[in-house]
C-alpha positions as CSV (number, residue, x, y, z in Angstrom):
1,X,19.3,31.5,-42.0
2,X,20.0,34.4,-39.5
3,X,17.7,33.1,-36.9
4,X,19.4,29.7,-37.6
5,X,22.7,30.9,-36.9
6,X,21.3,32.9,-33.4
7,X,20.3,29.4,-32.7
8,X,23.5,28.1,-32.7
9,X,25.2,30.8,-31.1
10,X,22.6,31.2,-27.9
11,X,23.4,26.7,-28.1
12,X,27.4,27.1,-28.1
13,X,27.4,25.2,-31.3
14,X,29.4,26.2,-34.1
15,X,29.0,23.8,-36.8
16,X,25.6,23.9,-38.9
17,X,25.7,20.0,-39.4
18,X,25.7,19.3,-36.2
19,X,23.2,21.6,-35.2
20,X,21.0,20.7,-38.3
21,X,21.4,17.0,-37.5
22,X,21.0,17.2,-33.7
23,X,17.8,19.2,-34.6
24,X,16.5,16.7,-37.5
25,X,16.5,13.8,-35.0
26,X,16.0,14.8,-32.0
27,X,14.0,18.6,-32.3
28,X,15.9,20.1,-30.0
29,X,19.1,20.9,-28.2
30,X,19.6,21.5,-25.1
31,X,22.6,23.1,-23.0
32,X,23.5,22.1,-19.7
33,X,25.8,24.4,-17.8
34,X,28.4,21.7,-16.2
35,X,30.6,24.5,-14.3
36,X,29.5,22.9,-11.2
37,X,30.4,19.5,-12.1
38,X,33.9,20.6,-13.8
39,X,34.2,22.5,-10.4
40,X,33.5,19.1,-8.4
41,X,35.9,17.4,-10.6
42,X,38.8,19.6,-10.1
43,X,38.1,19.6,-6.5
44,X,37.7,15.6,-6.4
45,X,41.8,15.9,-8.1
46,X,43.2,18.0,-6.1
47,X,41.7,16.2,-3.3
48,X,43.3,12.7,-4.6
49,X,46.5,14.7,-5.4
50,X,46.7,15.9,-1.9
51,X,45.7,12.5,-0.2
52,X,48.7,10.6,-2.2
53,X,51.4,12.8,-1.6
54,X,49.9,12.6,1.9
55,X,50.5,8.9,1.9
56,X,53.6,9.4,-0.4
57,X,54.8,11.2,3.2
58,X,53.5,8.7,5.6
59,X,55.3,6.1,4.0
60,X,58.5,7.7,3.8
61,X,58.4,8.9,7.9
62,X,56.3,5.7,8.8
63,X,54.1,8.3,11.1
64,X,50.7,7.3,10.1
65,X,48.6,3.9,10.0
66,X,48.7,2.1,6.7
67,X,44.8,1.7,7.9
68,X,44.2,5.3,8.0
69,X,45.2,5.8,4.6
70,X,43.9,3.1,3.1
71,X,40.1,4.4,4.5
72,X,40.7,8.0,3.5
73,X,41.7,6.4,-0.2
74,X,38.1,4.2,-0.1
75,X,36.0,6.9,0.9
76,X,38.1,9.2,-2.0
77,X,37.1,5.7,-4.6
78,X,33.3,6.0,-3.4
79,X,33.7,9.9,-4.5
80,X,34.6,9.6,-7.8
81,X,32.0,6.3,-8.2
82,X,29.3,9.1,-7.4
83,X,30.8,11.9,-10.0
84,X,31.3,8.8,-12.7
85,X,27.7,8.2,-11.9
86,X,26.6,12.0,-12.1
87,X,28.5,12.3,-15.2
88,X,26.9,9.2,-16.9
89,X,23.3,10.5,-16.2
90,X,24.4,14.0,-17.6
91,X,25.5,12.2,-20.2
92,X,22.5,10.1,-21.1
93,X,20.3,13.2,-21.3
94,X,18.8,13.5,-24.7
């Protein structure tokens, strides 16, 4: 039981059930270490925060291109599509 337990903790899991069912159907566990991907993902918002008080601005002053903005917030779009995909494959790992 004390090897069990060491299991869990070196895992991160601290329920037995789910450790004793994750290991009962699938004979393993595995733990990814996401910090780079939670770092991408705060990046990507404060990215998309910046850009629409950005465009929040331009709007009120009328000193950029509608244009402009509207390519920085497609090419922001296509980000997030890639981190959605990253996360989805993450996700899928069994």
């Amino acid at each position: 039981m004390a090897r069990i337990h060491q299991k869990m903790e070196e895992m991160g899991i601290h329920s037995l059930a789910a450790y004793l069912r994750k290991m009962a159907l699938d004979g393993y566990c595995v733990k990814l270490d996401l910090q780079d991907v939670k770092e991408m993902v705060s990046l990507l918002r404060y990215a998309n925060n910046n850009l629409n008080q950005y465009a929040k601005r331009a709007n009120e002053t009328g000193s950029i291109y509608e244009e402009d903005i509207r390519d920085l917030q497609e090419r922001l779009d296509e980000i997030w599509e890639c981190a959605r995909e990253i996360l989805s494959r993450l996700a899928a790992i069994q």
